[in-house]
C-alpha positions as CSV (number, residue, x, y, z in Angstrom):
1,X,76.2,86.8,91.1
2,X,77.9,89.8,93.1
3,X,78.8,92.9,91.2
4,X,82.7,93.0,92.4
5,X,84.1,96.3,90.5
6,X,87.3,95.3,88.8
7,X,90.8,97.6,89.4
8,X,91.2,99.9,86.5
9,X,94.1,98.5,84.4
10,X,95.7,99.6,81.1
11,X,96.2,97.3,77.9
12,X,98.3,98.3,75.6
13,X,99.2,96.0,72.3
14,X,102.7,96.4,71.5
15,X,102.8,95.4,67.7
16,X,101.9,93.6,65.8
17,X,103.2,89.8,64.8
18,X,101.7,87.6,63.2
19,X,102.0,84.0,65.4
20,X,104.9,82.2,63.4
21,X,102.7,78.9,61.9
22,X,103.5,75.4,63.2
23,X,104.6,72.5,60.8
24,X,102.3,70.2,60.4
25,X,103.9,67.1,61.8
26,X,101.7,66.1,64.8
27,X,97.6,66.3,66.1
28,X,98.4,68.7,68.6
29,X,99.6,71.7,65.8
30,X,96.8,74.1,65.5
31,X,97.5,76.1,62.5
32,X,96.0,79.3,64.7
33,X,97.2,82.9,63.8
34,X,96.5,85.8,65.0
35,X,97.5,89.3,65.0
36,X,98.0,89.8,68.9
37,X,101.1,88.3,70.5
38,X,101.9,90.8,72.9
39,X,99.9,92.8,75.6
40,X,101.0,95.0,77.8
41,X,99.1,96.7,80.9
42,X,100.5,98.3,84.6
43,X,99.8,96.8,88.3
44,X,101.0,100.0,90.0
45,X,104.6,100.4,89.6
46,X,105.1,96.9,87.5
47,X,105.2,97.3,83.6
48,X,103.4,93.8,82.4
49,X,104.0,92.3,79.0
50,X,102.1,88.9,78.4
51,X,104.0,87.5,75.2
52,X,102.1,84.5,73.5
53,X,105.2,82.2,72.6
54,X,103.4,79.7,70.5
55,X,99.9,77.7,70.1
56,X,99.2,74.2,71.0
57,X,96.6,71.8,70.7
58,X,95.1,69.9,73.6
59,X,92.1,66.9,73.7
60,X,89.2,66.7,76.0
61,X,90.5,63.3,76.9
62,X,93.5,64.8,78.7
63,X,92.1,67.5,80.2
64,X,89.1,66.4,81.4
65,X,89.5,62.7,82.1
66,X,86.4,61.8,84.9
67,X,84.5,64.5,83.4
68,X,80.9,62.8,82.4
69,X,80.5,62.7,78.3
70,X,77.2,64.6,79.0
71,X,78.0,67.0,81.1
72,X,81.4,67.8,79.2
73,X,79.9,67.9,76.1
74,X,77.3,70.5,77.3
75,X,80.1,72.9,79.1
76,X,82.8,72.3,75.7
77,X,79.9,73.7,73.3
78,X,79.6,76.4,75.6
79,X,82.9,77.2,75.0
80,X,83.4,76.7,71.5
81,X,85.3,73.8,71.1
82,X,85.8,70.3,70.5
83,X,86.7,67.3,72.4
84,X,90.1,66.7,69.9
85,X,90.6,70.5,69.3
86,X,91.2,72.4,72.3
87,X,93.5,75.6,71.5
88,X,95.9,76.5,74.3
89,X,98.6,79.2,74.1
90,X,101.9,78.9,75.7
91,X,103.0,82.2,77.5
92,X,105.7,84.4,79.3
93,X,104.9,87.4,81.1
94,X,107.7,90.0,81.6
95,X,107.5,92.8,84.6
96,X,109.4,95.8,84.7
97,X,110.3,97.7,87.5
98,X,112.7,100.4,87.6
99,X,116.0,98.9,86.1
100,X,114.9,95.4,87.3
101,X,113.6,93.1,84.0
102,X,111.8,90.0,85.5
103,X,110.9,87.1,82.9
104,X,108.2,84.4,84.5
105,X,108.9,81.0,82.8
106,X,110.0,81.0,79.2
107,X,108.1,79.2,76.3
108,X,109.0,76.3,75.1
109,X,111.9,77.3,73.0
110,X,112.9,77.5,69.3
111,X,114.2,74.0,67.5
112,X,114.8,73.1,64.0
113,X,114.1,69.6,64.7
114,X,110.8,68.5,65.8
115,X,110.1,67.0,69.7
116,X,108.2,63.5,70.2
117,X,105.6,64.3,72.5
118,X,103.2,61.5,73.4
119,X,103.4,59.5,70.1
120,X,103.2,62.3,67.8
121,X,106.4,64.7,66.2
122,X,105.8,68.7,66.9
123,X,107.9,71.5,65.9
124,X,108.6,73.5,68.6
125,X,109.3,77.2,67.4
126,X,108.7,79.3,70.1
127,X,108.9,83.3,69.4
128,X,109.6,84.4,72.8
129,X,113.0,85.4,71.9
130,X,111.5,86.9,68.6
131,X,109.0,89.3,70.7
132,X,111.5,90.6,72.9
133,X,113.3,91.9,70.0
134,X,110.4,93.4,68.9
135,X,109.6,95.2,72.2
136,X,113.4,96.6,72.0
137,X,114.3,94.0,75.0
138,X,117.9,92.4,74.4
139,X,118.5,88.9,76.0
140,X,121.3,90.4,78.3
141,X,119.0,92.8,79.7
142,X,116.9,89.9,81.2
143,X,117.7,90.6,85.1
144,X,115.6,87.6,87.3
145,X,113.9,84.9,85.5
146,X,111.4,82.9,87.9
147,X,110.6,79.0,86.9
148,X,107.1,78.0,87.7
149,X,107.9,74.0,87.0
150,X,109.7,72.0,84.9
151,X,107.2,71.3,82.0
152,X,108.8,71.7,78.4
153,X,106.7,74.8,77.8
154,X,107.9,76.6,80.6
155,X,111.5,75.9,80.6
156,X,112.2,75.0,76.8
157,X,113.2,78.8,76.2
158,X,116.2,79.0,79.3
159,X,118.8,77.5,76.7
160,X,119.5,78.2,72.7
161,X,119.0,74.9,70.6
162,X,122.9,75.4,70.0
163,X,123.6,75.1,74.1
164,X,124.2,78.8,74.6
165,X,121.6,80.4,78.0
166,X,119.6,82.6,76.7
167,X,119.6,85.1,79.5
168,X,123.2,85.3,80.9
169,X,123.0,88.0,83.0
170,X,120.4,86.8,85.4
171,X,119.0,84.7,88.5
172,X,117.0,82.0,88.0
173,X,114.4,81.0,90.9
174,X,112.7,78.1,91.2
175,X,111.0,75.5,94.0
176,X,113.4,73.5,95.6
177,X,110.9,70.6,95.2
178,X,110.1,70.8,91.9
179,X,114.2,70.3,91.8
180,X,114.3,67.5,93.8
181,X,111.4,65.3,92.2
182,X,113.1,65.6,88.8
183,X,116.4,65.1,90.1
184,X,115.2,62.1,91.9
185,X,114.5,58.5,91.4
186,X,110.3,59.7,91.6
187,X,110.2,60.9,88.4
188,X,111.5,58.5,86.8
189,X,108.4,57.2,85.2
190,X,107.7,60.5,83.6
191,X,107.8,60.8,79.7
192,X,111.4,60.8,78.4
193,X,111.2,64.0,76.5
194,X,110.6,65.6,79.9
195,X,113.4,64.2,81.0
196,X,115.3,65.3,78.1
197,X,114.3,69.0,78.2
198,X,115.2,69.0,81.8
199,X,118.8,68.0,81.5
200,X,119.0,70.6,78.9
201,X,117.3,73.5,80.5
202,X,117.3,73.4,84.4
203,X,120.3,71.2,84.7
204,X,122.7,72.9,83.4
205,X,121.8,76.2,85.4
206,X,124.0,74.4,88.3
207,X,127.3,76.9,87.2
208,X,124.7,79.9,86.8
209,X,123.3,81.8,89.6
210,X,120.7,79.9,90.2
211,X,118.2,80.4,93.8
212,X,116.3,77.5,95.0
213,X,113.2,78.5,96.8
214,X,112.1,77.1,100.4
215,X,108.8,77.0,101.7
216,X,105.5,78.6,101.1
217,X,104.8,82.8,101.0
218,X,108.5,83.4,100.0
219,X,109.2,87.1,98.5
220,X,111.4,86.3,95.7
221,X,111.8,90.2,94.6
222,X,110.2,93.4,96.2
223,X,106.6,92.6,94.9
224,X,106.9,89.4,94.0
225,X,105.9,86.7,96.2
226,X,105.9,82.8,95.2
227,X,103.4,80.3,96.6
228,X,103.3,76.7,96.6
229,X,100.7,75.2,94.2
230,X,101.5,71.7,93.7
231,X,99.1,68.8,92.4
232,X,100.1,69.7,88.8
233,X,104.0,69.0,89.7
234,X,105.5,68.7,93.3
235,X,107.3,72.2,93.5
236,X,104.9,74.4,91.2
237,X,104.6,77.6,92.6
238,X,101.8,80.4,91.7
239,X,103.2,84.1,92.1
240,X,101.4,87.4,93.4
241,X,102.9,91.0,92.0
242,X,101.7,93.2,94.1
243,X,101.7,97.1,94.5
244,X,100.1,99.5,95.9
245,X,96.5,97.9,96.2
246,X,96.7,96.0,92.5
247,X,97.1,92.7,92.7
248,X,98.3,90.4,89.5
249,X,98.1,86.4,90.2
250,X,99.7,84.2,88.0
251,X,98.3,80.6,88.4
252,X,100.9,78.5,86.0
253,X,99.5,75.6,85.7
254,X,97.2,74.9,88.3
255,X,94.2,75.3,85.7
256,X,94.8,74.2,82.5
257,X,91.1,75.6,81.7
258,X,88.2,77.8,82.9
259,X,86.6,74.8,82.7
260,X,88.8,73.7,85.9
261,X,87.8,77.1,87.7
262,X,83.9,76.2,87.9
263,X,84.6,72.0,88.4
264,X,87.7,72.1,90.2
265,X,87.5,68.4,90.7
266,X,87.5,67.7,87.0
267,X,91.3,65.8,86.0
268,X,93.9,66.4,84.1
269,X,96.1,63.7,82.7
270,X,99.0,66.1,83.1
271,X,98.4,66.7,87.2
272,X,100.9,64.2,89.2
273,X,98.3,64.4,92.2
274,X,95.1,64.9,91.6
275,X,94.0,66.0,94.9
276,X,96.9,68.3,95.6
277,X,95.8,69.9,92.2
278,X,92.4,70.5,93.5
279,X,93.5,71.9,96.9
280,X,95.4,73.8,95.0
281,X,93.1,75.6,92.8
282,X,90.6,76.2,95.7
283,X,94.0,77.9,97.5
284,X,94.2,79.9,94.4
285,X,90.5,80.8,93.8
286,X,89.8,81.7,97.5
287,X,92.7,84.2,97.5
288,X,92.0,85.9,94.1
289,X,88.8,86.4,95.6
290,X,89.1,87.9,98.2
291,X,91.4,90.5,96.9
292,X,89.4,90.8,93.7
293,X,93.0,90.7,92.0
294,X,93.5,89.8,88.0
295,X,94.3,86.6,87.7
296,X,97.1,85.6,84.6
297,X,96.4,81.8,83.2
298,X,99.2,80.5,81.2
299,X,96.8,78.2,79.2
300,X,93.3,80.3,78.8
301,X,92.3,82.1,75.6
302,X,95.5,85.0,75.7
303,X,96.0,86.6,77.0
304,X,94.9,84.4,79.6
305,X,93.5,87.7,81.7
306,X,90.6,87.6,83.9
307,X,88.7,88.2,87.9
308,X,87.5,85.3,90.3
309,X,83.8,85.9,91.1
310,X,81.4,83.4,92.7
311,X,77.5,82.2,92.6
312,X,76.6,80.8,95.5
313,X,79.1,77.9,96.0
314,X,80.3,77.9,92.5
315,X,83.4,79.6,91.1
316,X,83.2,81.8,88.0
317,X,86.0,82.7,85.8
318,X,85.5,86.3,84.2
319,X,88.0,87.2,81.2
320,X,88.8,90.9,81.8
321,X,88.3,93.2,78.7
322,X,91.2,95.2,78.0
């Protein structure tokens, strides 16, 4: 394996919270707590907050689904989990800049009532909005938010349960396709609840000032530039903050595990085309490392930190240490 040396980067815990439990309703609640919801650290000029919004439980069977039983069995023990109990966090990351507050994607939300999701009834109670308070960050203060797709957990935080947006003061960017295939006749076959949080969340930003991204290698913000990385949806987009010569790249979606980073033609049940999603991640891989940048995984262990590095042919995911 190449020695790369890693960018010096600070990481600074915030406070402390514990992770607000899940009810019990459905296979996927995990019961996990821990102590560390929030962790902050700098790429040059940016101030980066990584808030864990709430824990979910995913199964082998979804996010490995032409994986061999051998050979996943082998690389899950190695990892420290079970085929039926795979934890995932749910994230936002926040960068400040100046007077400029930028919020990528937004939890899944807060709800009293729980959410069907594939046969089985969750309780969504998201903290996002709980940690910001915590961090002395009001709502209002929110200045961009930036929509990575349109899956529950990334948009389920944009509105209140009661109607009300959350962040009414801001711009809200997103991928023209991703609007298009939801808004559209394609997506019709798609789960219901999908559906659902969609009318509620990304719908009704039509009367808000809402920015529909074009294209590939588009600079949203100074620093900020959005690239396609479809597969997992049709307009997902990946995002580099950049400054100075630090690097930060969030990947969304397009790995839902490490496991994905070393076999990046293992499936995912959740990928609407699977060999988009794999031309995706070698996109994503080949670029992080090159520029040795930290790489930000909305569903790795949070929070969800780590370098590209390569043996051979093989890719290697390396969790950074704070």
């Amino acid at each position: 394996m190449q020695r790369r040396s890693f960018l010096k980067y600070s990481s600074t815990l915030f406070g402390v919270l514990p992770l607000m439990q899940p009810t019990r309703l459905g296979m996927f609640n995990t019961g996990f707590r821990s102590i560390e919801d929030v962790v902050s650290f700098n790429i040059g000029v940016f101030k980066c907050t990584v808030f864990r919004d709430f824990m979910f439980r995913y199964q082998a069977k979804d996010f490995f689904i032409n994986a061999s039983q051998e050979e996943l069995a082998a690389a899950l023990d190695k990892h420290q989990v079970t085929p039926d109990n795979i934890p995932s966090p749910f994230i936002a990351v926040l960068l400040q800049q100046g007077k400029k507050k930028i919020l990528i994607d937004t939890g899944v939300g807060f709800s009293e009532k729980p959410v069907t999701v594939r046969g089985d009834s969750v309780l969504f109670r998201g903290q996002l909005q709980q940690l910001l308070q915590q961090e002395k960050i009001t709502a209002g203060e929110i200045t961009d938010v930036i929509i990575t797709h349109f899956h529950p957990d990334h948009i389920g935080g944009l509105f209140s349960e009661n109607g009300q947006l959350n962040f009414p003061n801001a711009r809200f960017y997103m991928h023209e396709d991703e609007w298009n295939y939801w808004h559209s006749s394609r997506s019709d076959e798609q789960p219901g609840q999908f559906k659902l949080f969609i009318e509620k969340n990304i719908t009704t930003l039509k009367g808000h000032d809402l920015q529909l991204i074009r294209g590939d290698w588009v600079e949203l913000l100074p620093g900020i530039t959005a690239l396609k990385a479809e597969g997992h949806t049709p307009g997902q987009i990946a995002l580099i903050v950049h400054s100075g010569n630090e690097h930060l790249l969030y990947i969304s979606d397009a790995f839902l595990h490490p496991l994905h980073i070393g076999r990046t033609d293992w499936r995912t049940n959740y990928d609407l085309s699977h060999e988009q999603a794999k031309q995706s991640r070698i996109k994503l891989l080949e670029l992080a490392y090159k520029d040795n940048m930290l790489v930000n995984a909305f569903h790795f262990d949070f929070p969800g930190l780590g370098r590209i590095d390569k043996f051979k042919s093989n890719w290697i995911w390396n969790y950074s240490a704070k």
